[in-house]
C-alpha positions as CSV (number, residue, x, y, z in Angstrom):
1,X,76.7,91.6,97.7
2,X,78.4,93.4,95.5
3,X,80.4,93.4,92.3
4,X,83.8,95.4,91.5
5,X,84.0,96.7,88.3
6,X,85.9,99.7,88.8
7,X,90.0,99.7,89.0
8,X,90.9,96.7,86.7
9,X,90.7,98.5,83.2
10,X,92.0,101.6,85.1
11,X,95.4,100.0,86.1
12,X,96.0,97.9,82.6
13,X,95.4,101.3,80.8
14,X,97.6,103.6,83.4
15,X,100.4,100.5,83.2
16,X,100.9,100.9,79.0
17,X,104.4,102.6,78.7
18,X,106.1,101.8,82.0
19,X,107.5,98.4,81.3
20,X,110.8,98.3,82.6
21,X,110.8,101.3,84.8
22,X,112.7,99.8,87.4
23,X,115.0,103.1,87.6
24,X,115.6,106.4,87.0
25,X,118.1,108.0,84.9
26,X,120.7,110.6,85.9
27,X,122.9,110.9,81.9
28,X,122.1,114.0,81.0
29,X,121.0,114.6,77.9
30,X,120.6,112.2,74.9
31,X,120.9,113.0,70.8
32,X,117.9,111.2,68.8
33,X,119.5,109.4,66.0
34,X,118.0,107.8,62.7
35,X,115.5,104.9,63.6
36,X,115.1,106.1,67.4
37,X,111.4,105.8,68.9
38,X,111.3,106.7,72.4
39,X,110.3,102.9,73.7
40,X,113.6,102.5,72.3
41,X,115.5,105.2,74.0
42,X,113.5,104.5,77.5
43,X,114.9,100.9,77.5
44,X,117.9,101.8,76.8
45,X,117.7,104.2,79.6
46,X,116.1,102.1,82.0
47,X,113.1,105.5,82.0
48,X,108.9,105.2,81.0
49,X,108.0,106.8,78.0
50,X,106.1,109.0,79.9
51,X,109.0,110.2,81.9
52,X,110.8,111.0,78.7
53,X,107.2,113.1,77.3
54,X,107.3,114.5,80.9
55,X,111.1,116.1,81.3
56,X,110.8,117.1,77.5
57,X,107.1,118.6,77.2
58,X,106.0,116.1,74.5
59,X,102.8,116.4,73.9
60,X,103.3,113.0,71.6
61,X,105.9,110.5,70.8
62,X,106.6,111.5,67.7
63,X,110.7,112.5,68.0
64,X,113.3,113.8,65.2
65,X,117.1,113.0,64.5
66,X,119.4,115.7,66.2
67,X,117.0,116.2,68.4
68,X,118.2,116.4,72.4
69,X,116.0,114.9,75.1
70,X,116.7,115.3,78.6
71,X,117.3,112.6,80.8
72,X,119.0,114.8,83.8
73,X,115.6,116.0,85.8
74,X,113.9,112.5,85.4
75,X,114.9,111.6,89.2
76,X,113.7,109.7,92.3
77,X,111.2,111.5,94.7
78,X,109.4,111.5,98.0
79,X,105.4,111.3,98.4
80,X,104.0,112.3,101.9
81,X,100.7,110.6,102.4
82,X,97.9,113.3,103.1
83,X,94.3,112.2,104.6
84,X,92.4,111.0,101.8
85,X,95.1,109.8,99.4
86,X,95.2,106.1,98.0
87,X,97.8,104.4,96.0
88,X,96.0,105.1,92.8
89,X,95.2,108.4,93.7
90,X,98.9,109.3,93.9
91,X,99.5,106.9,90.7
92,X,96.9,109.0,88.7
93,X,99.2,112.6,89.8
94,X,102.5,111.2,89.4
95,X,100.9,108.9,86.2
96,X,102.7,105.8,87.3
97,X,100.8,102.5,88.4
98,X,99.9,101.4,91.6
99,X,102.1,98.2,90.9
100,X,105.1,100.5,90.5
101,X,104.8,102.6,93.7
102,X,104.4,98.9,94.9
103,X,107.3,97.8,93.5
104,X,109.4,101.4,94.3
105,X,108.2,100.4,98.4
106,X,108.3,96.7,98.8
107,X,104.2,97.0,99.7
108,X,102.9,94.0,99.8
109,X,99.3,95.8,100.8
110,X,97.4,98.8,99.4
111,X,96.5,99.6,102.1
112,X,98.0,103.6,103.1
113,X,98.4,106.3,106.3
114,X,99.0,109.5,106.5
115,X,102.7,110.4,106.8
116,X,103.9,107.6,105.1
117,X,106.4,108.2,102.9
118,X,107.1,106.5,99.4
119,X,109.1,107.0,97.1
120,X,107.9,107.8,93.3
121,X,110.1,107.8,90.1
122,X,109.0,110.2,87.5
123,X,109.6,113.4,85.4
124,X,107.1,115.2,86.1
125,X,107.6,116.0,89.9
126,X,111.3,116.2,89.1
127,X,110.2,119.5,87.4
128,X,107.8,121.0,90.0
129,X,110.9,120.6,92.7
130,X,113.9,122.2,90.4
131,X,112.8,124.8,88.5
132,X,116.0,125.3,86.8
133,X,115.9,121.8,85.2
134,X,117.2,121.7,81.6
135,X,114.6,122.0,78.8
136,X,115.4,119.4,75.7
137,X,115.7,121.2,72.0
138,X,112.4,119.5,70.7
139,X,110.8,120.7,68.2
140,X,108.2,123.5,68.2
141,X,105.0,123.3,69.8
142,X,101.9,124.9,70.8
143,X,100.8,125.2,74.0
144,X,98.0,123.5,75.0
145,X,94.9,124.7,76.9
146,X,93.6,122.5,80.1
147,X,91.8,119.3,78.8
148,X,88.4,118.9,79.9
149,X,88.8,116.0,81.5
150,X,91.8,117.6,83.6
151,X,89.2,120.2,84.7
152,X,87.3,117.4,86.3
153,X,89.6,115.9,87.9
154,X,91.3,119.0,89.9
155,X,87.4,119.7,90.9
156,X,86.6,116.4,91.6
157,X,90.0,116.7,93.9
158,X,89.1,119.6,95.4
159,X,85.3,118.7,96.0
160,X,87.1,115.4,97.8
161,X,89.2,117.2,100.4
162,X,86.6,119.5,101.2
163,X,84.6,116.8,102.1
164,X,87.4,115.1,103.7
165,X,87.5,118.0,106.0
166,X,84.1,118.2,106.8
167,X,83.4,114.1,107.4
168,X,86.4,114.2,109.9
169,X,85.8,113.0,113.6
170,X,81.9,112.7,112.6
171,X,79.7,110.4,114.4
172,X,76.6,109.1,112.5
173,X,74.0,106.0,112.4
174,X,74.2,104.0,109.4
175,X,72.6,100.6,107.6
176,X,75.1,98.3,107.6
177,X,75.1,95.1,105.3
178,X,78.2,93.2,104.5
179,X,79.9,91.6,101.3
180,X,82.3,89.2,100.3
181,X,85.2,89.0,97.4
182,X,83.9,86.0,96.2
183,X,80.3,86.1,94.9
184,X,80.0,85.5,91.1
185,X,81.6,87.8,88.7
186,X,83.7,89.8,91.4
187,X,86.9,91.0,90.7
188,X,87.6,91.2,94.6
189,X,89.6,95.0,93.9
190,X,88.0,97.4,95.3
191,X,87.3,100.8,93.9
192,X,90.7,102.1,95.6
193,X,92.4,99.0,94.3
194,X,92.9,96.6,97.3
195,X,92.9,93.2,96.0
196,X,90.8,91.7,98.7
197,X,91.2,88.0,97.6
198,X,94.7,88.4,98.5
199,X,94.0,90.3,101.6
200,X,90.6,88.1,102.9
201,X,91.6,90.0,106.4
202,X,91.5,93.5,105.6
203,X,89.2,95.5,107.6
204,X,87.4,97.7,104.5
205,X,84.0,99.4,104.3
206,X,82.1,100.1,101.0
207,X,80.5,104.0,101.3
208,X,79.2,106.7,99.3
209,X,82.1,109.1,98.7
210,X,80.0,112.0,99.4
211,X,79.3,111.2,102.6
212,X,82.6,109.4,103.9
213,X,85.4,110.3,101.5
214,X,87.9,107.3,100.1
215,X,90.5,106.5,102.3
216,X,88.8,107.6,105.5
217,X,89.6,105.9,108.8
218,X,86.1,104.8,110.1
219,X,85.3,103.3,113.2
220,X,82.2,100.7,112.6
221,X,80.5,99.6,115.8
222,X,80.5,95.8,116.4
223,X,83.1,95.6,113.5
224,X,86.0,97.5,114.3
225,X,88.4,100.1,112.8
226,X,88.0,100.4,109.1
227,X,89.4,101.9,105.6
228,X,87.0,103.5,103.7
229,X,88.3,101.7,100.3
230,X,85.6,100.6,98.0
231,X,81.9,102.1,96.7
232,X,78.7,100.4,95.7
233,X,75.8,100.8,93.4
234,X,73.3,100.4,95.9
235,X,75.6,102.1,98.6
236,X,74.2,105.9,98.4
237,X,73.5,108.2,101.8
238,X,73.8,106.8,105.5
239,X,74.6,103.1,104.2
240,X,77.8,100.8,104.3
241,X,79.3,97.4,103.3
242,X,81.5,96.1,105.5
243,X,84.0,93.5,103.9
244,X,84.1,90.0,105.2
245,X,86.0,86.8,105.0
246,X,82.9,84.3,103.3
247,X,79.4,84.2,102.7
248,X,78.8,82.7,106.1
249,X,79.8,85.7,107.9
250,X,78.2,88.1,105.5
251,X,75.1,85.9,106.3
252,X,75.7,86.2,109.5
253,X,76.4,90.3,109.8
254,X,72.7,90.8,107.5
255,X,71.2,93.9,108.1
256,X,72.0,96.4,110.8
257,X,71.9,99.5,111.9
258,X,75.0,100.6,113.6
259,X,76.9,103.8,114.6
260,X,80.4,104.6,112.6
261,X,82.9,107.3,113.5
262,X,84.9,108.8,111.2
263,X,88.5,109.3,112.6
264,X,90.3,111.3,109.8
């Protein structure tokens, strides 16, 4: 069995500055006056901070008086689900929470498809989608070079869908063992962040991204059709973990080997 470890501390640190989002802002533009901080003006506004750094290219939240900050291209817009997204993948490129898009969708699961639609409240895709969008009289600042850590990312995006491509509609014999969300010190979220304690019937496999990509649909002889959601330390190569309801039926599954196809 295994034990998650992965999306907790990645959800509490995406979730800092979007209390209170609930809506989006169509006002215009606003004039910073004497004591404003920009928690203040995004309450007031019903907006994240980020969504205010994202329509204004802050690059901090350090703000002057006089200064104008736009509010006008901080709109509602729609995500198409594409194979291989999950809700924290699209919460890590719109950077909003997985509990918002929740929220935004009335999802009660994490659980996503490919051409669903949901609909995502921030800045920043505002922008991509009207390029005329206003730019706020901020003051001066440099432009700045592609983090490092951005770098990874778009590879590590890229390096995903190319593998996407190449895992779809292949066949293969695995080892199978199975888990539970219960064993001692589990969080029960997996890596994707399906809370599987409040989902004991999810059908989810653990894999080895490099060899079935997150969010795969995977059919797992003698288990059924899956989601590839979670990973494993001891989960490398031609070896799974299928998800199961208590330590009686993991006990039951043991070890097998079994053949898994993987639909898209």
């Amino acid at each position: 069995m295994k034990k998650f470890v992965f999306t907790l501390g990645t959800t509490a640190i995406l979730s800092v500055g979007f209390v209170g989002a609930a809506s989006a802002s169509t006002s215009g533009t606003y004039e910073v006056q004497k004591g404003d901080t920009l928690w203040k003006i995004a309450q007031n506004h019903n907006v994240s901070i980020d969504e205010l750094k994202d329509a204004n290219n802050l690059t901090s939240t350090l703000i002057y008086p006089n200064q104008t900050l736009n509010l006008s291209s901080i709109k509602e817009i729609v995500h198409t689900v594409k194979r291989g997204d999950t809700l924290w993948s699209i919460g890590q490129h719109y950077g909003v929470t997985v509990e918002e898009i929740k929220e935004w969708n009335g999802l009660t699961s994490d659980l996503v498809f490919p051409g669903e639609q949901f609909k995502i409240k921030t800045a920043q895709a505002a922008q991509s989608q009207t390029a005329s969008a206003p730019v706020a009289k901020a003051a001066p600042q440099a432009q700045q070079p592609q983090t490092a850590q951005a770098q990874q990312e778009q590879a590590a995006q890229q390096q995903q869908q190319q593998s996407q491509q190449q895992a779809s509609g292949k066949s293969m014999t695995v080892e199978a063992t199975a888990y539970t969300a219960n064993c001692a010190g589990c969080s029960g979220t997996t890596a994707t962040g399906v809370n599987l304690k409040s989902n004991p019937n999810q059908r989810v496999i653990a894999v080895d991204p490099s060899v079935i990509p997150l969010g795969s649909k995977v059919y797992v002889e003698g288990y059924g059709q899956a989601v590839a959601a979670d990973t494993g330390g001891a989960i490398k190569g031609n070896r799974i973990d299928v998800f199961v309801s208590s330590d009686s039926a993991a006990q039951d599954w043991g070890r097998r080997s079994v053949k898994i196809t993987v639909i898209d």
